[in-house]
Structures are given as structure tokens and as C-alpha cells.
N, C-alpha and C positions, 0 to 999 in steps of 0.2 A: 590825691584825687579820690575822692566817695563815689562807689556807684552801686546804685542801690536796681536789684536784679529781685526781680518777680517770683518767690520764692517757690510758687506752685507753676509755674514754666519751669525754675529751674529742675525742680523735683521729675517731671515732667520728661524734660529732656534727657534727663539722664538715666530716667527708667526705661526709656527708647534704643539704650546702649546694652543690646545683649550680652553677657559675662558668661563665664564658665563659674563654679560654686564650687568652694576649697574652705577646708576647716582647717583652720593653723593653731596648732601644737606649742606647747611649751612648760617646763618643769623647773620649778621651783620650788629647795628644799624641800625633794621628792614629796610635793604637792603638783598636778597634773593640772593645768591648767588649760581652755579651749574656745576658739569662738567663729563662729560661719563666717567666711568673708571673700566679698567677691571684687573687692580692691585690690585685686592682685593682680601682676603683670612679671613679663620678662624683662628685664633691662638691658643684658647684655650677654652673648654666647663665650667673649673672650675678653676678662675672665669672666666664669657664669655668675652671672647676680640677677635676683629676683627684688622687685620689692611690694610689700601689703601695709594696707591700710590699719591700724586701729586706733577706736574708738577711743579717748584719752576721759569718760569717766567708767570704763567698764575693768572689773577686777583682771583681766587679761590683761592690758596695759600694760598696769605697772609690773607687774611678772615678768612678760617678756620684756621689757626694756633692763628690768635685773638681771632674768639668766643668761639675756645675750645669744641664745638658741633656742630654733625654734624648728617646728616641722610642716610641710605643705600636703595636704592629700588634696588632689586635686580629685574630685567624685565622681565615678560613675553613675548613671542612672538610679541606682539600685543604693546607692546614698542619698538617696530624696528624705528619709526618715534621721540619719544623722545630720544632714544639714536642717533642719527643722529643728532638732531638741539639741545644739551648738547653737544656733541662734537665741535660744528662748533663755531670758536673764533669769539667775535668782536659782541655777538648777544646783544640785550638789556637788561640791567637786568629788567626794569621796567616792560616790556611786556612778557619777555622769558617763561614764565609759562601760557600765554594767552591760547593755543590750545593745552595744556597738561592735562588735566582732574586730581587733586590734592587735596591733604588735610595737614593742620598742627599737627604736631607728638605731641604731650606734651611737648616738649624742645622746639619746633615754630618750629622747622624744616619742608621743604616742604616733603612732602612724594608723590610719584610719584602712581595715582591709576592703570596704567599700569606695577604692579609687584606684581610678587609670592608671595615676602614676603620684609619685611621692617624691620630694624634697625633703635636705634638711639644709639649714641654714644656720649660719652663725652674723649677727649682728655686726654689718661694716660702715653704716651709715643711719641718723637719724636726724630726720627733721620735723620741724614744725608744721601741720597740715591744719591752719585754725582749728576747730574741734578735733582733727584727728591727729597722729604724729605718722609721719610715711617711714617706716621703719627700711633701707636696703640691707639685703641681704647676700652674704658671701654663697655659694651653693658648695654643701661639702659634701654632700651624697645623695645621689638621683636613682628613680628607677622607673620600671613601667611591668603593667600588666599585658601580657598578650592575649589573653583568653578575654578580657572585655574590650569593649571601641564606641560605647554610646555613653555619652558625658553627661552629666547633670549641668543645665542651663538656667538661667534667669533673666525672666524679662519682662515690666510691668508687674511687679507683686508677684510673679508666678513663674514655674517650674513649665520644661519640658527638655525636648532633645534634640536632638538635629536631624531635618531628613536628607541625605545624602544625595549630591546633585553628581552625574557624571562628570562633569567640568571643572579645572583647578585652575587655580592663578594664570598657568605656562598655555591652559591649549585654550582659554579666554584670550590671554596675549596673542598667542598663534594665529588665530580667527581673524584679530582683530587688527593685526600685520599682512593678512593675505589680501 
């Protein structure tokens, strides 16, 4: 069955799905490879698996489907600037981490020090995502920053952050059982 879907609804609809913004890592014969992506999600807490999207004609690709490892910065605020020149194609891999402030994970992955918190991953699953491939990932080392708490967001072409409501899932329920 063909079903042919409105391309700018869909575009549309799916710019209406606020993300969090993570620049995912990966090295191949120690060439450093990177790209913005906000196709990422949790999967599952037991055992931890993550998995992200990319893009199947961009030089990131094929790299990490080779090295099989890869790294998650998921971005603070204050990575508005690395997320922008990770997304922009055609940059250099040799210099691309020059004015990004960074460190290597234990697997050698780059880890971005503008984010909340960081993953690395090793390659447990890939599939086919028409133009993209959904690569899962195994979580073999996590972490988090306590000195930052405001995320880099995206939504409709554009950047912002979250403003913090008193209310969580438990005392919405609570409320909403009295």
C-alpha cells in the first residue's frame, strides 16, 4: 500500500516535536568524526541502550557504522555555538574541534565539555530508516554535569531552553486523583 503524505505537513509536524540537541561522536582510524542530531532517544534503562538517527549520505555515516563506537553529548545551553558548526557540512575534520572546548571518553570518542551529560556507546543494532539508518546503541559509559541544568532545545528551526514549571508528572497525577 502507497501513501503519499504532504511533505510540508509532514516537515511541519515534526518541527512541532520539541528535542533536546546532542552532537554524536565517532573515530575512525584516528580521524574524529561529528554531526548535530536531535534523532536521539532512550530505549531502554535494562540493559541501557540509546539509539540516533543518521543521515546515510553524510561522511559521518559510514564512519560510525565502521568504528561501531560512538559518543552522545547531550548540550547544554551554552553549546548553542557547537551545535550550529556540527551541523554545518563540508567543515574540516582536522580543525572541527579547534574552538569547541573537549575531551576523550574511554573508547577515544570526542565528548563535547559544553553538555549536561555524556554517553558513549558501542554499536548493538542497525537498521534501515529510508534516507536514514537508526543505528541502537549498547551504553558503555555515562555521565552528567552538576554545575549546569539548562539544555539546549530545538523547535521549529530554532534554539531555546526550558522555563521550569513547579509541577512534575507525580503532583499533576496527584491533582488530578484528588
Amino acid at each position: 500500500m502507497t501513501v503519499t503524505v504532504d511533505q510540508a505537513a509532514f516537515r511541519g509536524a515534526l518541527g512541532r516535536f520539541a528535542s533536546g540537541v546532542t552532537v554524536v561522536t565517532t573515530v575512525l582510524d584516528g580521524v574524529d568524526h561529528a554531526m548535530t542530531a536531535s534523532a536521539f532517544t532512550s530505549v531502554s534503562l535494562d540493559p541501557p541502550l540509546v539509539l540516533m538517527c543518521s543521515h546515510k549520505v553524510n561522511r559521518f555515516h559510514n564512519a560510525v557504522l565502521e568504528s561501531g563506537i560512538w559518543g552522545v553529548s547531550i548540550l547544554a545551553e551554552e553549546g548553542l555555538s557547537a551545535s550550529a558548526w556540527f551541523a554545518h557540512k563540508g567543515r574540516p575534520l582536522e580543525t572541527q574541534f579547534d574552538d569547541h572546548p573537549h575531551r576523550r571518553g574511554d573508547s577515544g570518542v570526542v565528548l563535547l565539555d559544553s553538555s549536561l551529560a555524556w554517553l558513549e556507546c558501542t554499536t548493538e543494532t542497525v537498521v534501515d530508516g529510508g534516507d536514514h539508518t537508526i543505528l541502537v546503541g549498547s551504553v558503555v559509559g555515562a555521565g552528567v554535569r552538576d554545575d549546569l541544568d539548562d539544555p539546549l532545545l530545538y523547535y521549529r528551526s530554532h534554539y531555546g531552553t526550558i522555563v521550569r514549571r513547579p509541577e512534575t508528572e507525580q503532583t499533576v497525577y496527584e491533582e488530578e486523583q484528588a
